[in-house]
C-alpha positions in Angstrom: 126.2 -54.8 164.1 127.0 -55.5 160.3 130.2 -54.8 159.3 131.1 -51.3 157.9 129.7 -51.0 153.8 132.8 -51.0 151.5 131.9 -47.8 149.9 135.0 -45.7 150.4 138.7 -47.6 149.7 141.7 -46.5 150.0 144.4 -47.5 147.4 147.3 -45.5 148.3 147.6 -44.0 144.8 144.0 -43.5 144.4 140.6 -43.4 146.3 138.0 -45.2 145.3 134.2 -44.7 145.7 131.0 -46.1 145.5 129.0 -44.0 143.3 126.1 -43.1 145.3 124.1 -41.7 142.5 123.5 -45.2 141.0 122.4 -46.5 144.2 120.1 -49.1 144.5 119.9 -49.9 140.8 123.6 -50.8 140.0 127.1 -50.7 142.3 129.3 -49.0 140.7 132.8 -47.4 142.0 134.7 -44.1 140.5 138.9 -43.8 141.2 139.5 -40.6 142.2 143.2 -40.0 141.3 143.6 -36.4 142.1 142.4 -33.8 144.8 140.4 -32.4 142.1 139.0 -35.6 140.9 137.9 -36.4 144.6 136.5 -32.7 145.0 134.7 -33.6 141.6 132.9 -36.8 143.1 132.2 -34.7 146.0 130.3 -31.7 144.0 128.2 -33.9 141.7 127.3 -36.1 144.4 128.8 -39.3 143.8 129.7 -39.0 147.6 127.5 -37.6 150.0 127.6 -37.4 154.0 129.1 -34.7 155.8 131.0 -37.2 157.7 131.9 -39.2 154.6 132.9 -36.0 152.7 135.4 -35.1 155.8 136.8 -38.5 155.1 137.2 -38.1 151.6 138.7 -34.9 151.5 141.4 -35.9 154.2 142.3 -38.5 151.1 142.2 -35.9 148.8 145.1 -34.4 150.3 146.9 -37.3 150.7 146.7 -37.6 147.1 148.0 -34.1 146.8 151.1 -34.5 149.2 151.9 -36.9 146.7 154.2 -34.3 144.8 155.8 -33.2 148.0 155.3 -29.3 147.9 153.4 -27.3 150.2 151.6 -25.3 147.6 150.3 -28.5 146.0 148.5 -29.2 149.3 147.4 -25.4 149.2 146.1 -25.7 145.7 144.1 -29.1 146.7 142.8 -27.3 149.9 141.2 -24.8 148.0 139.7 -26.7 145.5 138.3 -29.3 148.0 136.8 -26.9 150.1 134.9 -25.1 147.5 133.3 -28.1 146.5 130.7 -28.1 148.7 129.5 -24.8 151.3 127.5 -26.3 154.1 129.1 -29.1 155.3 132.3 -28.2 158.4 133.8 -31.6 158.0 135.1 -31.2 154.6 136.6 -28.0 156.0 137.7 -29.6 159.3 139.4 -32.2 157.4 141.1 -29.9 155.0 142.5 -27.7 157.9 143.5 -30.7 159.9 145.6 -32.0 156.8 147.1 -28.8 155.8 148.4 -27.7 159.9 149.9 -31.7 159.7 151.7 -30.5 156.5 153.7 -27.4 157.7 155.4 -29.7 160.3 156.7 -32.7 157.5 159.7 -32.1 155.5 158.3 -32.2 151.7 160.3 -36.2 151.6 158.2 -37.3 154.5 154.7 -35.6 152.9 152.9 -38.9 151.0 153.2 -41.2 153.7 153.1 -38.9 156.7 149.3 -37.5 155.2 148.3 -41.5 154.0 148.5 -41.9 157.6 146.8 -39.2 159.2 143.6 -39.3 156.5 143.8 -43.5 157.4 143.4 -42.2 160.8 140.6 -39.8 160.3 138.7 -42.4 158.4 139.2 -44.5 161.4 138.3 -41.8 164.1 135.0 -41.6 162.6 134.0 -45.2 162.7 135.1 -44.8 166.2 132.8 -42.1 166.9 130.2 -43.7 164.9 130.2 -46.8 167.5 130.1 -44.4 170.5 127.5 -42.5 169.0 125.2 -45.6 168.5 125.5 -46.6 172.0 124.9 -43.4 173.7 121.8 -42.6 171.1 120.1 -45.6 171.5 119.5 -45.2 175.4 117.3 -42.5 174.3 114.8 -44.8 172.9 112.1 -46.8 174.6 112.3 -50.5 173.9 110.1 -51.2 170.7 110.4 -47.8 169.3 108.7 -46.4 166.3 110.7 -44.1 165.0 110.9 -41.3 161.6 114.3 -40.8 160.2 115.2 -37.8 157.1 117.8 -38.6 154.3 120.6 -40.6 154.8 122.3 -40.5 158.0 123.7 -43.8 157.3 127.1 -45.6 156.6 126.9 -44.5 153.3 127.1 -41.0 154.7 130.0 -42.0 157.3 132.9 -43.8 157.2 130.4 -46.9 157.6 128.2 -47.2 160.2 126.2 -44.3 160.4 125.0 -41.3 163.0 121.1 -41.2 162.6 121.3 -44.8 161.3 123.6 -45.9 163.3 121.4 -45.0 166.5 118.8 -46.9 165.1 121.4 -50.1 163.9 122.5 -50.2 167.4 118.9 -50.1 168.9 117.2 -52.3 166.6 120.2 -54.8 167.7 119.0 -53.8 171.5 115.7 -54.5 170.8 114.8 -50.7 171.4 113.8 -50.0 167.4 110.6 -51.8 166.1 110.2 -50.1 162.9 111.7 -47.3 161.0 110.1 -44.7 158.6 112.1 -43.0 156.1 111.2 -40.0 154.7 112.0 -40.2 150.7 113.4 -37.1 150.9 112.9 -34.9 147.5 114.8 -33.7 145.4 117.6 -36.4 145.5 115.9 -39.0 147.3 118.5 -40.3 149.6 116.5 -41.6 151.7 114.5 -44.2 149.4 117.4 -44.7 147.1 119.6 -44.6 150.0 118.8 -45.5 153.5 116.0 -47.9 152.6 118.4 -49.8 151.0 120.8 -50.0 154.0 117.9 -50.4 156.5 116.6 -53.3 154.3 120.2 -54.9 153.8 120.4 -55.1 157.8 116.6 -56.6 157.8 115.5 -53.6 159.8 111.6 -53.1 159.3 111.4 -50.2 157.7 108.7 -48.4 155.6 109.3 -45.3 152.9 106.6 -42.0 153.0 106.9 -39.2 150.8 108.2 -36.3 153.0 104.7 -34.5 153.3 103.3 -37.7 155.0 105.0 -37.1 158.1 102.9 -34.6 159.9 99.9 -36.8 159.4 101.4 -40.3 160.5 102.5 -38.4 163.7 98.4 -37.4 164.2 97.2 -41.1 163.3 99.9 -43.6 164.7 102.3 -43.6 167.8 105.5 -42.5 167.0 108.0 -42.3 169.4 111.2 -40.3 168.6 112.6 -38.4 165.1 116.3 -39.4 164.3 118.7 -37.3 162.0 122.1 -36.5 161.1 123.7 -33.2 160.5 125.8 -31.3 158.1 126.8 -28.4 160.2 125.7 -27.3 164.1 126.9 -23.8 165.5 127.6 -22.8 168.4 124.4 -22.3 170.2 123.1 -25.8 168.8 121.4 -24.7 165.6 121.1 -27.8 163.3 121.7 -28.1 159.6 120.7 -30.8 157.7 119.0 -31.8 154.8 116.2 -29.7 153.3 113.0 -30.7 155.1 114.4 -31.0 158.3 113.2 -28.1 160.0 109.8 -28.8 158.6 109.6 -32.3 160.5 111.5 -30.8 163.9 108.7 -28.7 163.8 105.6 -31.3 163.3 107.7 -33.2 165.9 107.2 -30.1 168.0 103.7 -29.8 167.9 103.0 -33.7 168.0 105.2 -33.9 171.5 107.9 -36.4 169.5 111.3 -36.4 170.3 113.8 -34.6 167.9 117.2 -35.8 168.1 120.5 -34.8 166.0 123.3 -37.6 165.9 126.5 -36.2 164.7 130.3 -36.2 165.3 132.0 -33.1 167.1 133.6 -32.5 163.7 130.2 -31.3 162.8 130.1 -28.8 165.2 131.1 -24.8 164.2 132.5 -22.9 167.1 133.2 -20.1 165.2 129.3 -19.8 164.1 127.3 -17.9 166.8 124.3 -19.2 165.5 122.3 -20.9 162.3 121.8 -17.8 160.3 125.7 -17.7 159.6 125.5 -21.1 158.3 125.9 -20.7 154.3 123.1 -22.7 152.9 124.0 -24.6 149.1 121.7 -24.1 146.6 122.4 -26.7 144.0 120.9 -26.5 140.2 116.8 -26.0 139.8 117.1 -28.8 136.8 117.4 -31.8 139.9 114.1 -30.3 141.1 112.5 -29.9 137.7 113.6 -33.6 136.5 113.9 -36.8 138.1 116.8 -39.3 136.8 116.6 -36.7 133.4 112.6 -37.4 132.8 111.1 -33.7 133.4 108.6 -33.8 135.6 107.3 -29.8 134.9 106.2 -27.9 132.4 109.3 -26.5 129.5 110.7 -23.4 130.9 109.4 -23.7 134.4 111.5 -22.6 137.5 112.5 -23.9 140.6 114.6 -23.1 143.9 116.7 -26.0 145.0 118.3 -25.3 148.6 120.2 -28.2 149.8 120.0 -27.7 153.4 117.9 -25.9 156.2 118.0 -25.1 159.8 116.3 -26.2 163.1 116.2 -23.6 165.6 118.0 -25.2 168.7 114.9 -24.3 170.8 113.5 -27.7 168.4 116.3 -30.0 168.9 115.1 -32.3 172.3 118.8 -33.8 172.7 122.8 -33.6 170.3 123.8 -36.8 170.4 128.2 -37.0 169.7 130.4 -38.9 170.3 131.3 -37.2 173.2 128.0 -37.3 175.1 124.4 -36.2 175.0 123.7 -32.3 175.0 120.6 -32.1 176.3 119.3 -29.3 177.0 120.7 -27.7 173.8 122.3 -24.4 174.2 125.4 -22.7 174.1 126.3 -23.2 177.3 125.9 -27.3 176.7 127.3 -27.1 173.1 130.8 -25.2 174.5 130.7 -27.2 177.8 131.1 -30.7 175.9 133.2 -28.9 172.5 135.9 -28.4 176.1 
């Protein structure tokens, strides 16, 4: 397996990240000095990746704990988690950060939080190994296999949970070919995971997201791979808008549908998908594309960010815990312990 993508760095006084949204044109890195510099990168997108965004905001409060005071951390929680809705990690991360905090005398804050976000980072590359191994059992030798957005290690803290499946596999020889859905209205997954697919030399081809239904009807496909931003407790998936869509040609075409993603995705304290807030980011990145409008002057548009797959759609959870298969509550709280 490749080693890890140098996309998030850790400077002690500063974290500094690839800038996603310039991806594949240019690489170009933003220092994040502050928690609210980091929970800017995070908002605009210069990050992405529930996974990734966990990561980041762990560092952001390192950065905070920098002044040694309790309610600088609590300041930097807040700002951090309101930078994005949907995705638990960030949360997880933040919470994680700020119970560490009330245990450290204010002198021991900066290094004692360095530490634990250092270890978070690494935890996830951890789980991102596990989760490869375990996923890519699932797949017949020679599998063709649809993957949405970027589930990458450009989502992760480098290594991927949908793409890392299929990194793993591919090395296996249980991945053939890989399509990736473009995945509109940011494009992650041309701009994105084509570019990390093709970097690895995995054979992969790009379809606009409306293609899938039909490739399923003409050609053998064999299972459909994605990540997750947030599952709740009964194994309701969200993910990237268009998601449901495909879980539910996968449905009626008898493909697999499989969600890799790390426990710290998972929402205990969500009975279900309809408690999941869903984003809704600005019309104007539906109604342009890299500033060129692409609709009529004074035209609307709805722009949600994420959507949900009914449980009942999901064939198999793959963490790095284990396989929940079938996916219910009882499964998801069994392996959550």
């Amino acid at each position: 397996m490749a080693r890890p993508i140098p996309h998030i760095v850790w400077k002690r006084d500063r974290l500094r990240v690839l800038d996603q949204r310039e991806l594949p044109r240019r690489i170009v890195y933003v220092d994040c000095r502050t928690p609210r510099e980091v929970a800017k990168a995070i908002k605009d997108m210069a990050l992405r990746g529930a996974p990734l965004i966990g990561c980041a905001a762990a560092f952001g409060m390192a950065l905070a704990a920098r002044r040694r005071s309790v309610r600088a951390l609590d300041a930097a929680a807040e700002v951090l988690v309101k930078s994005r809705p949907t995705a638990v990690n960030l949360a997880h991360a933040v919470s994680a950060m700020r119970e560490l905090a009330r245990s450290t005398p204010p002198a021991g804050l900066p290094e004692r939080l360095a530490r634990a976000a250092e270890r978070y980072y690494r935890d996830d590359l951890s789980f991102n190994r596990r989760m490869g191994v375990l996923g890519a059992a699932l797949l017949p030798r020679g599998a063709v296999v649809i993957t949405h957005c970027n589930a990458g290690a450009l989502a992760t803290s480098g290594i991927g949970t949908a793409l890392g499946v299929i990194r793993e596999a591919f090395r296996q020889g249980r991945v053939a070919h890989v399509y990736a859905d473009e995945t509109r209205p940011y494009l992650q997954g041309s701009r994105l995971t084509l570019w990390e697919l093709m970097q690895e030399g995995i054979p992969c081809t790009l379809i606009t997201d409306s293609m899938a239904a039909h490739l399923m009807k003409v050609q053998r496909i064999d299972a459909v791979i994605v990540g997750s931003d947030r599952i709740a407790a009964n194994g309701d998936v969200c993910n990237k808008i268009g998601t449901y869509g495909l879980a539910i040609v996968a449905r009626h075409h008898r493909v697999p549908f499989y969600a890799v993603a790390p426990t710290t995705t998972f929402d205990p304290g969500t009975a279900d998908g309809s408690g999941i807030p869903i984003e809704e980011r600005s019309a104007k990145e539906v109604l342009e594309l890299s500033g060129i409008p692409i609709a009529p002057v004074g035209a609307r548009a709805r722009h949600f960010a994420f959507d949900v797959t009914p449980a009942r759609l999901v064939t198999a959870i793959v963490t790095e815990k284990g396989v929940i298969r079938p996916v219910n509550a009882a499964r998801v709280k069994r392996l959550l312990g």
